[in-house]
C-alpha positions as CSV (number, residue, x, y, z in Angstrom):
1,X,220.4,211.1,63.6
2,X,220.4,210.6,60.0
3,X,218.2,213.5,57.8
4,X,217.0,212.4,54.5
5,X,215.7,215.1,51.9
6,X,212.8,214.1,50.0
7,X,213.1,215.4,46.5
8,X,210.3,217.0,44.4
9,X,208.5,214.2,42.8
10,X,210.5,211.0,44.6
11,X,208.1,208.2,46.0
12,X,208.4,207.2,49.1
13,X,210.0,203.6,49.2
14,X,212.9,205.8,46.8
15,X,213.5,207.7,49.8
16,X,212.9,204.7,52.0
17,X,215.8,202.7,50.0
18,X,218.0,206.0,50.2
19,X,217.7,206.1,53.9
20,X,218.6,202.5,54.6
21,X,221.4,202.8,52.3
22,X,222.5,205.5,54.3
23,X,222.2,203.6,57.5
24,X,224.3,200.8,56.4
25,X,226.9,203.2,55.2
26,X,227.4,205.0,58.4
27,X,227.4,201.9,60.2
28,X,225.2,202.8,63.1
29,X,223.7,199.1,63.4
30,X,227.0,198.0,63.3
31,X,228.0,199.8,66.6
32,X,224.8,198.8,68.2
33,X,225.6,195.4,68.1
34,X,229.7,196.1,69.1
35,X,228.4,198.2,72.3
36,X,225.8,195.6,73.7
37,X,228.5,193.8,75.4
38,X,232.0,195.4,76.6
39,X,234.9,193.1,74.9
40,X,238.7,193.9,76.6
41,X,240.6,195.4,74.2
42,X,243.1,192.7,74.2
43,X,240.0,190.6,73.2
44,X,239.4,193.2,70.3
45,X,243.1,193.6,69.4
46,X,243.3,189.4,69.4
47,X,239.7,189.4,66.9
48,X,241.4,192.1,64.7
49,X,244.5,189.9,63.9
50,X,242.6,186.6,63.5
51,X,240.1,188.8,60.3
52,X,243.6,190.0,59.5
53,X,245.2,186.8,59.3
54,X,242.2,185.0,57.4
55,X,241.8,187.8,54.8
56,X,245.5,186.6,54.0
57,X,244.5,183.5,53.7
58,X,242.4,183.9,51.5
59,X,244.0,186.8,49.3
60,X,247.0,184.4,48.9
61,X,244.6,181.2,48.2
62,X,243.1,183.3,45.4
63,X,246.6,184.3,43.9
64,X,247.4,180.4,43.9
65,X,244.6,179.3,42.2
């Protein structure tokens, strides 16, 4: 559970935007979405290297150009 401390004086969309923010940061959406359906680790292990391979990719497309 993410606490947000309201400061003296800070509206409340400032501590609306900090509190998002945070949310993205920690990732907790993130791992929603990766626990609504089991995937086999050999599955995740397979996705891993293809973001791994196309990050290349495009690292080394970037150094070309």
């Amino acid at each position: 559970m993410l606490i947000i401390e309201i400061k003296d004086n800070e509206s409340i969309d400032k501590a609306l935007k900090r509190y998002k923010r945070k949310y993205q940061s920690v990732g907790i959406l993130k791992k929603l979405r990766d626990r609504k359906h089991f995937t086999k680790p050999s599955v995740q292990r397979r996705n891993e290297i293809m973001k791994a391979v196309y990050k290349q990719q495009k690292i080394s497309e970037m150094e070309v150009d």
